[in-house]
C-alpha positions in Angstrom: -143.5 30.1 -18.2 -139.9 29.6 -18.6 -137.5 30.0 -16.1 -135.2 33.1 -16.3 -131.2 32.1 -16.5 -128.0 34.1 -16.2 -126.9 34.6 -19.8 -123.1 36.1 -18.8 -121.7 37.3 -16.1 -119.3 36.1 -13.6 -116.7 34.1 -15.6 -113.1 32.2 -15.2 -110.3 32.3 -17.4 -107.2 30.0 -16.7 -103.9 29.8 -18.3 -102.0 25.9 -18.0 -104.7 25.6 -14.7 -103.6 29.1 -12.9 -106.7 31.3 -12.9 -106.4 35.2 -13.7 -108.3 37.7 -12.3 -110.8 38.3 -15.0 -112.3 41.9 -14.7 -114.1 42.3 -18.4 -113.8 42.4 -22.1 -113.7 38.6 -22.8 -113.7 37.3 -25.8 -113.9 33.8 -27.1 -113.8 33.6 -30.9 -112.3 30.1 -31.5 -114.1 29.5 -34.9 -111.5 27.7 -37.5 -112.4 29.5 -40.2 -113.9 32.5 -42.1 -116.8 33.2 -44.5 -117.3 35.8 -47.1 -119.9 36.3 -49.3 -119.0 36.5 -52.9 -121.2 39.0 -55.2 -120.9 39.8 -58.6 -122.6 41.8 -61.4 -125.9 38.8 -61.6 -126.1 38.2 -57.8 -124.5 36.2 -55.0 -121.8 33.5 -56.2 -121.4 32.3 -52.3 -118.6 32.3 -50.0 -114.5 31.8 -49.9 -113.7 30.2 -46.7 -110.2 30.3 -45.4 -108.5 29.5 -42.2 -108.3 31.7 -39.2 -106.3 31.6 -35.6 -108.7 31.4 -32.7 -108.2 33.6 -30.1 -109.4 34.4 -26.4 -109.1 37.9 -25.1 -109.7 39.3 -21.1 -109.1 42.4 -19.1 -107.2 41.2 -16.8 -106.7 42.8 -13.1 -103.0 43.7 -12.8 -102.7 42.0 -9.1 -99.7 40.4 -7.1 -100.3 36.9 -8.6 -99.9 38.5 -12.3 -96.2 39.5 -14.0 -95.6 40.6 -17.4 -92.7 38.4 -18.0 -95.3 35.4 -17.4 -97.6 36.9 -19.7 -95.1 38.0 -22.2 -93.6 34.2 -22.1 -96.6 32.0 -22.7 -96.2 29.7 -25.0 -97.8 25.6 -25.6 -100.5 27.0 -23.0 -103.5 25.5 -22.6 -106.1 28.5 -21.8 -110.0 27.9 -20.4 -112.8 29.9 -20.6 -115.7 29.1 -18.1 -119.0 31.3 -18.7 -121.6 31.8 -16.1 -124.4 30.3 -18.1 -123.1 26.6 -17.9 -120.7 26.9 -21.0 -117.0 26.2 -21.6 -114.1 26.7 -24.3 -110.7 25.5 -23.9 -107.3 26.9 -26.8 -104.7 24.4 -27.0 -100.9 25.2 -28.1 -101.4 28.9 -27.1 -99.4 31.5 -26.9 -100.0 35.2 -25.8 -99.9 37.8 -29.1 -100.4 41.8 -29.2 -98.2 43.8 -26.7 -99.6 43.9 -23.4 -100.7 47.5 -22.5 -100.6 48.3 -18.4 -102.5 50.7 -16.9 -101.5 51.9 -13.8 -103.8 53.9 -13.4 -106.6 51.9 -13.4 -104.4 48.7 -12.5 -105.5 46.6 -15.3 -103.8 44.7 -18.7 -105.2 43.1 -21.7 -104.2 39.5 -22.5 -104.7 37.5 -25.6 -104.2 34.2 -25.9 -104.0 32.8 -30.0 -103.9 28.7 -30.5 -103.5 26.1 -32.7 -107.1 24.6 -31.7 -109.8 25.8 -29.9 -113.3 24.1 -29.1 -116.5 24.7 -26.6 -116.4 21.8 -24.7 -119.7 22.3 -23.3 
């Protein structure tokens, strides 16, 4: 019988080596490129592909180590993903997009980090 492994989980995000305090929604999407299918009148043609920014999004807690003008200025980052179960991603030349929404009351923000390159490195 197999043995039973943590899928997701606990997790680590870093910005230029200073780690966040990750609290949920995170997303890694750091494919270079998009698919869509074609159909016509007779049946599928295939696909167009075209190029597409990668991107890593977190819920971040909003603590003491944590200021909007540092999130607001990242730019040329370099931003890390570590996942529970063993894998890795890493966005190089990033820069934060969207405007970053604070709530007080539940004493969170949403970061999103968009880059030239991104890649799993394990």
């Amino acid at each position: 019988m197999a043995k039973t492994a943590a899928i997701g989980g606990t997790a680590y995000v870093k910005a230029d080596g200073k780690q966040y305090a990750l609290r949920g929604n995170f997303i890694i999407s750091i494919d270079k490129s998009s698919r869509t299918g074609v159909a016509g009148m007779d049946g599928t043609h295939g696909f167009t592909e075209a190029p597409r920014v990668p991107f890593i999004s977190a819920e971040l807690s909003f603590t003491d180590g944590l200021s909007p003008d540092e999130l607001r200025n990242m730019t040329d980052v370099t931003v890390t993903a570590e996942l529970n179960n063993g894998h890795s991603a890493m966005l190089s030349n990033a820069w934060t997009s969207d405007p970053h929404e604070f709530d007080g009351s539940e004493g969170k923000v949403t970061a999103k980090w968009e880059g030239l390159d991104g890649r799993w490195l394990s």
